[in-house]
C-alpha positions in Angstrom: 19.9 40.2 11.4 17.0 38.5 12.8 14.5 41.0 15.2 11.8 39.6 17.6 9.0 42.3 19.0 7.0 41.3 21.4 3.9 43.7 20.5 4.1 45.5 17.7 0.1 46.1 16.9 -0.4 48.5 19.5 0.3 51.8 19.7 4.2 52.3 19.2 4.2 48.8 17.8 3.8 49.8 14.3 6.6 52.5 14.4 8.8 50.3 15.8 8.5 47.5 13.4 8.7 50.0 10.3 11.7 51.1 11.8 13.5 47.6 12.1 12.3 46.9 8.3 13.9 49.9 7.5 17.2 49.2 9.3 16.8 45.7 6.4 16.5 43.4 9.9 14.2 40.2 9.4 11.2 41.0 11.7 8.8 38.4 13.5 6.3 39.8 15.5 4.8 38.2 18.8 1.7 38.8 19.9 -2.1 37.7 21.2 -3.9 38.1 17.5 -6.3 40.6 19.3 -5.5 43.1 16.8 -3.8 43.1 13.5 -2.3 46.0 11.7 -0.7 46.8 8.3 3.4 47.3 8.2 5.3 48.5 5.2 7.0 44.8 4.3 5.2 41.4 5.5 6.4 39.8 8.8 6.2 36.4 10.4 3.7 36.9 13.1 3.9 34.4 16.1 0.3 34.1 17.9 0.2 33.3 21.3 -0.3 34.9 24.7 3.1 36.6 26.1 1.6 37.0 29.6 2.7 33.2 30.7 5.7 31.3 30.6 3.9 28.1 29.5 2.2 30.3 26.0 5.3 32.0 26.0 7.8 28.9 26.1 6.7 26.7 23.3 6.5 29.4 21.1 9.9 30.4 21.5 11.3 27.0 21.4 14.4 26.6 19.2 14.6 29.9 18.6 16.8 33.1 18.5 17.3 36.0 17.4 20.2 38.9 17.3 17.6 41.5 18.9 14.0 41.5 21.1 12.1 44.3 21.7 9.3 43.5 23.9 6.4 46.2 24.5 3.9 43.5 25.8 3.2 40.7 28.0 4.9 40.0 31.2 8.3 41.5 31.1 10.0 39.3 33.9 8.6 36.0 32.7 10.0 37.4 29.1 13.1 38.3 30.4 13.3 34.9 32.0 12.6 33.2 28.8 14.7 34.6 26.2 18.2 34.1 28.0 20.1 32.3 26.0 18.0 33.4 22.8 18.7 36.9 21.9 22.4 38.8 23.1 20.0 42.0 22.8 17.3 43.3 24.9 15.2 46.6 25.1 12.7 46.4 27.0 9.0 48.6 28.1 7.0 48.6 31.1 5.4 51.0 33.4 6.8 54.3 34.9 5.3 54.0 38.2 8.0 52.8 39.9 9.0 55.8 42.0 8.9 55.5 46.0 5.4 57.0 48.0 5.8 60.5 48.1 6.2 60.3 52.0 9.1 58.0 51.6 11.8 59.2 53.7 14.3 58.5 50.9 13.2 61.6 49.1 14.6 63.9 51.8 12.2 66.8 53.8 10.6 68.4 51.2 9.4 65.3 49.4 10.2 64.2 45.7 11.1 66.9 43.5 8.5 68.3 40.5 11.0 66.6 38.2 12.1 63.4 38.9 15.5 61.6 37.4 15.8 57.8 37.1 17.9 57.4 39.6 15.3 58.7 41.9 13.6 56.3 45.5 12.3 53.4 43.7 9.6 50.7 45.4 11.8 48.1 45.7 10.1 46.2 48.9 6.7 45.4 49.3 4.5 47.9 48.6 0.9 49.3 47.7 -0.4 49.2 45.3 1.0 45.6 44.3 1.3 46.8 40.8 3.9 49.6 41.2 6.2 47.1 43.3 5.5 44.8 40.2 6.7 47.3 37.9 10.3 47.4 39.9 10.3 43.9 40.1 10.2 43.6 36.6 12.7 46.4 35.7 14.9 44.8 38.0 14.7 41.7 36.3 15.5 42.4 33.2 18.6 44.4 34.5 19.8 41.4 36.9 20.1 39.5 33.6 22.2 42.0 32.1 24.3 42.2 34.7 24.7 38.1 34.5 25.3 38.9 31.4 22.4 36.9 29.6 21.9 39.4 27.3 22.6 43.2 26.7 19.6 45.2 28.3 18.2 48.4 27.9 14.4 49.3 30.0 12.1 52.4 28.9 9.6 54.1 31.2 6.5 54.1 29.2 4.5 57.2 29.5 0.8 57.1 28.7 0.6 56.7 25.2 -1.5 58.7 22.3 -2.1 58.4 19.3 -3.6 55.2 16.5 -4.5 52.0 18.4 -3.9 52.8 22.0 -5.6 51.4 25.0 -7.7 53.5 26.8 -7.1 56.0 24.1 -6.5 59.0 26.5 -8.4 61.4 24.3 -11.6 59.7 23.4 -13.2 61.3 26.4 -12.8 64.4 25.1 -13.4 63.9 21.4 -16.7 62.0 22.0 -18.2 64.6 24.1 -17.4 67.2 21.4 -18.6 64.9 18.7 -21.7 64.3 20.6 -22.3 68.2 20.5 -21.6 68.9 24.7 -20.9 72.5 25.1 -19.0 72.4 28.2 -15.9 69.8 29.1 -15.4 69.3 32.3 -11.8 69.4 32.9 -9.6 68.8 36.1 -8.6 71.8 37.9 -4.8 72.7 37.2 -4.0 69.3 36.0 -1.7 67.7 34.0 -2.6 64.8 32.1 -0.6 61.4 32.9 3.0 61.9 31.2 2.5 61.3 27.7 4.0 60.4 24.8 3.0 60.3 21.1 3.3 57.0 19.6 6.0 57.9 17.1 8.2 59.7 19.4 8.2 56.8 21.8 9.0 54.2 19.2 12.0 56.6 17.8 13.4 56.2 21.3 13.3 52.6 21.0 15.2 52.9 18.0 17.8 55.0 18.8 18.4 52.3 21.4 18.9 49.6 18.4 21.0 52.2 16.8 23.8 53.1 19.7 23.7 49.3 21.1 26.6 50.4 23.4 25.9 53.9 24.8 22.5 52.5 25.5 23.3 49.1 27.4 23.1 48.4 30.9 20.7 52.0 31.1 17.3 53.0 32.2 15.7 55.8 30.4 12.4 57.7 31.4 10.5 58.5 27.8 7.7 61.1 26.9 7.3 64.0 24.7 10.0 66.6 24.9 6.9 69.3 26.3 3.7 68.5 28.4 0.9 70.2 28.2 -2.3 70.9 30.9 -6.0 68.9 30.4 -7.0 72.7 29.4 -4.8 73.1 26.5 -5.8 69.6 25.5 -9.5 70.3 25.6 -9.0 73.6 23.9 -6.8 72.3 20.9 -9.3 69.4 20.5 -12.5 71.5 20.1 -10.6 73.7 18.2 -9.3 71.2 15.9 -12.7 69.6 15.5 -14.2 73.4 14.4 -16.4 72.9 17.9 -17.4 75.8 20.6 -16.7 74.4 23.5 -16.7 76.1 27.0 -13.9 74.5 29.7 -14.9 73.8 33.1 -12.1 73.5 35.9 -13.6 71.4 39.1 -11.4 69.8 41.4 -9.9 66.5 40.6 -12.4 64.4 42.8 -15.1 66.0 40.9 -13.7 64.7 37.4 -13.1 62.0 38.9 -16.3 61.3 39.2 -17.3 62.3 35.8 -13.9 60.1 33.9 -13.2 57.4 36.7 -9.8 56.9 35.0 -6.4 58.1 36.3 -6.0 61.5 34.1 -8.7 62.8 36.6 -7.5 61.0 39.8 -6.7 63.7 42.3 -3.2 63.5 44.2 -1.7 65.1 47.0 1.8 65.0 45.0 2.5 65.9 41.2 5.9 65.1 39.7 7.3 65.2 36.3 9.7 62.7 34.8 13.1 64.0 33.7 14.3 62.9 30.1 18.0 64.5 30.5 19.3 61.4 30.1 18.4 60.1 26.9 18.5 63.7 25.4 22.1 63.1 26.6 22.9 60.2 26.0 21.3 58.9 22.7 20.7 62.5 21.6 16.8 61.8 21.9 14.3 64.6 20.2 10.6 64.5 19.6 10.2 63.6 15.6 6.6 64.7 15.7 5.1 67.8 17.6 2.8 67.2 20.4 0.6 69.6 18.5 0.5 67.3 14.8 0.5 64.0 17.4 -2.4 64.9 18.7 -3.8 66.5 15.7 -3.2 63.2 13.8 -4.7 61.3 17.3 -7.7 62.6 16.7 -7.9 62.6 13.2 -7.7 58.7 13.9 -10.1 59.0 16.4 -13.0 60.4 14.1 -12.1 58.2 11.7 -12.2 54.8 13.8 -14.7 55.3 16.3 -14.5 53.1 19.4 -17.7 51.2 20.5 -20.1 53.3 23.0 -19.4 51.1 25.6 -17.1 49.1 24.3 -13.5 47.8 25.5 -11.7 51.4 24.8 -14.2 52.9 27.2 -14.4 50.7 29.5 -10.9 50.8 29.7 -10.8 54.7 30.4 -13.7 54.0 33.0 -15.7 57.0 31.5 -19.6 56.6 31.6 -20.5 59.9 29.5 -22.9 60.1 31.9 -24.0 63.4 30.4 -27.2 64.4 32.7 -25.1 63.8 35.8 -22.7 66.1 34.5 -25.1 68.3 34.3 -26.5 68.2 37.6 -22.9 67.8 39.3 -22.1 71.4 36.9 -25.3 72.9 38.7 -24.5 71.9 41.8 -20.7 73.0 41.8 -21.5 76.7 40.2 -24.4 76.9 42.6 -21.2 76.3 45.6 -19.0 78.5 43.7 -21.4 81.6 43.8 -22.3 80.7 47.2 -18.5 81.1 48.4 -18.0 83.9 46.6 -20.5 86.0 48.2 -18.9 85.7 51.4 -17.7 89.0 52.2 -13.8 89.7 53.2 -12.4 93.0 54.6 -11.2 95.0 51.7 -7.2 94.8 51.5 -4.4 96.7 49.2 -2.0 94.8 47.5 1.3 96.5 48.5 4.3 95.7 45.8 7.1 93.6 47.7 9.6 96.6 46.6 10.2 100.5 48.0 8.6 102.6 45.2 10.9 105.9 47.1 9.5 108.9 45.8 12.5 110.8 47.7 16.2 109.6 48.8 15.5 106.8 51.9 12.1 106.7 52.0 11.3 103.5 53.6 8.6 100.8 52.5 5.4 102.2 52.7 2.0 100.5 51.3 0.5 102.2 48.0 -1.3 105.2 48.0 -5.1 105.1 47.3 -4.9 108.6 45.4 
């Protein structure tokens, strides 16, 4: 059995092709040479530059293969490409392709905090460009398994942690610890981007390769089984690194002037996305605890340091722009004492309940005595 992944040196890549070798399929990998990493048995490796049909084409000429998982590259003009070459598909893209939060599709109240895939998609022209992009591409890929081209599966990628990812979503913390700061400024309240560790994404994947026709024709949403806040994040890194380290909640469009990137964008709308269905339906469980991912993230981190500067950072868009944190600290505790010394008429909280000290007694607030 002959497997073709499209990726496989970035983050889940690794995981995924270990897990083909281990299913005894004959596994090529495609991808831009950027970045090489080791796998447990050697693989052909195609080099070339998945994001255009005229890299993409040539390289693929006069093959085929029995399966194609593609985690890179431009999904549609993949999609396009392999028909006729492959009679399985799973593919991964981006999991912003829910409706605006003020679309009227999602009823009066708005979207719900935990969002199926069958929820309002962007399927007309929308902005940003991107997230109409990332339905036009799931809807590729499915309109060619409905033609019946091939047999197609689509994941919703969360943000992904762990060895080799882009914009490595914990760097910002771990090189503000390892550069001794004793304060992390963290986003009020906020949950990180939906994540996903590495491994647990790629097992996904595979349980896709493994139930071929439970899994076909579906779209699944993927991260880890729990989510965690930026607080317990910062706290478990610091921790983990044997750091002191005092967290600082401003509001989002504060940190996001101190990270730039989009774990400290502020929103006027937070939802989760729902993984019932692949718990269901492929019987999908985390193989690796958030708390060892991200203990094993960081370890990686430490241990492979990304360039001050360099394309990881630039990525994330954070300037460790240490003074102005400082100053922006100052400034926003200097605010907070300022509001607090407002003074407010002095109120009881009264229990929502009759506390009856005798039969009938009404509601009454509490007693001061």
């Amino acid at each position: 059995m002959k497997a073709l992944v499209i990726g496989g040196t970035g983050p889940s890549g690794p995981h995924i092709v270990n897990g083909l070798l281990e299913r005894r399929y004959d596994v090529t990998i495609l991808h831009g040479g950027q970045h090489e990493v080791e796998f447990t048995q050697p693989v052909e490796h195609i080099h070339t530059d998945p994001h255009f049909a005229e890299t993409l084409a040539p390289a693929l000429e006069g093959r085929s293969f029995d399966i194609v998982l593609a985690t890179y590259g431009r999904m549609r003009i993949i999609a396009d490409l392999l028909k006729g070459k492959t009679g399985r598909f799973i593919g991964a893209g981006g999991s912003a392709v829910y409706a605006h939060h003020d679309d009227p599709r999602w009823g009066p109240l708005g979207p719900p905090t935990m969002v199926p895939e069958d929820g309002p998609l962007r399927d007309g022209p929308s902005e940003p460009k991107f997230n109409h992009l990332m339905w036009v591409t799931e809807d590729t890929v499915m309109r060619a398994h409905r033609e019946g081209h091939y047999s197609a599966t689509y994941f919703r990628y969360p943000t992904l942690y762990g060895a080799h990812s882009p914009a490595n979503p914990d760097w910002s913390i771990v090189r503000r610890i390892l550069d001794g700061r004793k304060r992390l400024i963290i986003p009020a309240n906020g949950l990180l981007k939906r994540r996903g560790y590495a491994r647990n994404v790629a097992h996904a994947l595979l349980l896709a390769v493994d139930k071929p026709a439970e899994s076909a024709g579906q779209i699944y949403n993927i991260r880890d089984e729990r989510q965690y806040t930026q607080r317990q994040y910062g706290v478990f890194i610091a921790r983990h690194l044997k750091r002191d380290c005092e967290i600082v909640e401003v509001p989002p469009t504060l940190a996001e002037k101190v990270y730039k990137g989009g774990a400290a964008r502020p929103r006027d709308w937070m939802i989760e996305y729902d993984i019932s269905k692949i718990k269901t339906q492929l019987g999908y469980h985390d193989v690796i605890a958030p708390a060892q991912g991200l203990a094993d993230a960081v370890d990686w981190l430490v241990a492979n340091r990304p360039e001050p500067g360099g394309e990881i950072e630039r990525q994330l868009g954070d300037p460790f722009a240490y003074a102005a944190e400082d100053a922006m600290l100052a400034a926003y505790e200097a605010g907070n004492d300022a509001a607090n010394a407002v003074e407010f008429p002095e109120m009881q909280l009264g229990h929502m309940y009759r506390h009856p000290k005798k039969p009938g007694e009404v509601w009454a607030p509490p007693s001061r005595s």
